[in-house]
C-alpha positions in Angstrom: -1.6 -16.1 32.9 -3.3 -13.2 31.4 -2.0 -11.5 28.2 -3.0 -8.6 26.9 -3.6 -7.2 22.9 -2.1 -2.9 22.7 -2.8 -1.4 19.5 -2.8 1.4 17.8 -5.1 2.0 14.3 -5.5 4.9 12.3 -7.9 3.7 9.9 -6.8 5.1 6.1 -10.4 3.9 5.0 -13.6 4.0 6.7 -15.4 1.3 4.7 -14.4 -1.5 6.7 -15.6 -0.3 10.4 -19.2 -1.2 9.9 -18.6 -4.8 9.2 -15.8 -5.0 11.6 -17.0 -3.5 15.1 -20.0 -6.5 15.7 -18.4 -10.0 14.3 -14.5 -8.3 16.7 -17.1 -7.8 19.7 -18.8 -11.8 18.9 -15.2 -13.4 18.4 -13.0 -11.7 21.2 -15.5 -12.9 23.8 -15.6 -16.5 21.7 -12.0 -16.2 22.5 -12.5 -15.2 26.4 -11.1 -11.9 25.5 -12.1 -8.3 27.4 -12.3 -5.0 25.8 -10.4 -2.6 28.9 -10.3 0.6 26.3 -11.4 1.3 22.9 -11.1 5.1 22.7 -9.9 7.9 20.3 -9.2 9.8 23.7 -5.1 9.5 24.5 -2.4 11.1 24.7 1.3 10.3 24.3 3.6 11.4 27.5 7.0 9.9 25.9 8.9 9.0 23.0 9.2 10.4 19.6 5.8 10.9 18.3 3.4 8.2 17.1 0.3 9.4 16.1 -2.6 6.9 15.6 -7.0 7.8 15.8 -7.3 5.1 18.3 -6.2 2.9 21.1 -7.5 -0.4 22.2 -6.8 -2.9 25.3 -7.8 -6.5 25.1 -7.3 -8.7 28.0 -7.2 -12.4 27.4 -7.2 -15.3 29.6 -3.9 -16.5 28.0 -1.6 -16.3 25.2 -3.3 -19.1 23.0 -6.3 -17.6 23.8 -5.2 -14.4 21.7 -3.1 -16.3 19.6 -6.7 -18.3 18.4 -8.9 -15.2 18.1 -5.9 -13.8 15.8 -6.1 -17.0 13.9 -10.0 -17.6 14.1 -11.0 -18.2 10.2 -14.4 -16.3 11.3 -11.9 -13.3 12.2 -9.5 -13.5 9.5 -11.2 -12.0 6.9 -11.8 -9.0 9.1 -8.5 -8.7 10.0 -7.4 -8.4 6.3 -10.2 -5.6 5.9 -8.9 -4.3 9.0 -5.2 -4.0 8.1 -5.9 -3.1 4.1 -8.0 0.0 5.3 -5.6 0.7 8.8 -2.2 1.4 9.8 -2.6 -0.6 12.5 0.0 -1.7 15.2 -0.7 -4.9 17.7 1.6 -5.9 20.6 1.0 -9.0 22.7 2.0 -8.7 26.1 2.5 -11.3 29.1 0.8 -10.0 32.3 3.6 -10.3 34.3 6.3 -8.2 35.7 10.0 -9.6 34.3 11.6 -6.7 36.6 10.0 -7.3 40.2 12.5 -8.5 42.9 
């Protein structure tokens, strides 16, 4: 079942993007992972206001699958720069639809 990663980043330093963007794009297709958006361009249409410079979609073939990339020592110490020099928010969702008769 397919999962997919939501977040929202607002970087608070720039210094970490350069080394980031190419080993992400290597390790979430390692991982089986799609990029569906990547994009300063949103807008919120509900909810009390959450601000944040970017959005980004990853579709993953399953929940371990995601789970591994998060986990992947290769990744991790890009995720540290990521989240020292970010406010960043990830959600992992199931692909499916709990409320469908």
């Amino acid at each position: 079942m397919a999962y997919f990663s939501v977040l929202a980043v607002t970087p608070t330093s720039e210094d970490w993007i350069p080394d980031y963007i190419a080993p992400a794009n290597k390790l979430v297709a390692k991982h089986g992972g799609k990029y569906l958006a990547r994009t300063a361009k949103h807008e919120q249409l509900e909810g009390k206001t959450q601000s944040s410079a970017l959005r980004i979609v990853i579709e993953w073939p399953s929940r371990d699958a995601a789970v591994n990339f998060m986990n992947d020592p290769e990744y991790v110490p890009h995720l540290k720069a990521r989240t020292a020099g970010s406010e960043s928010f990830h959600f992992l969702i199931e692909g499916k639809d709990d409320l469908a008769s």
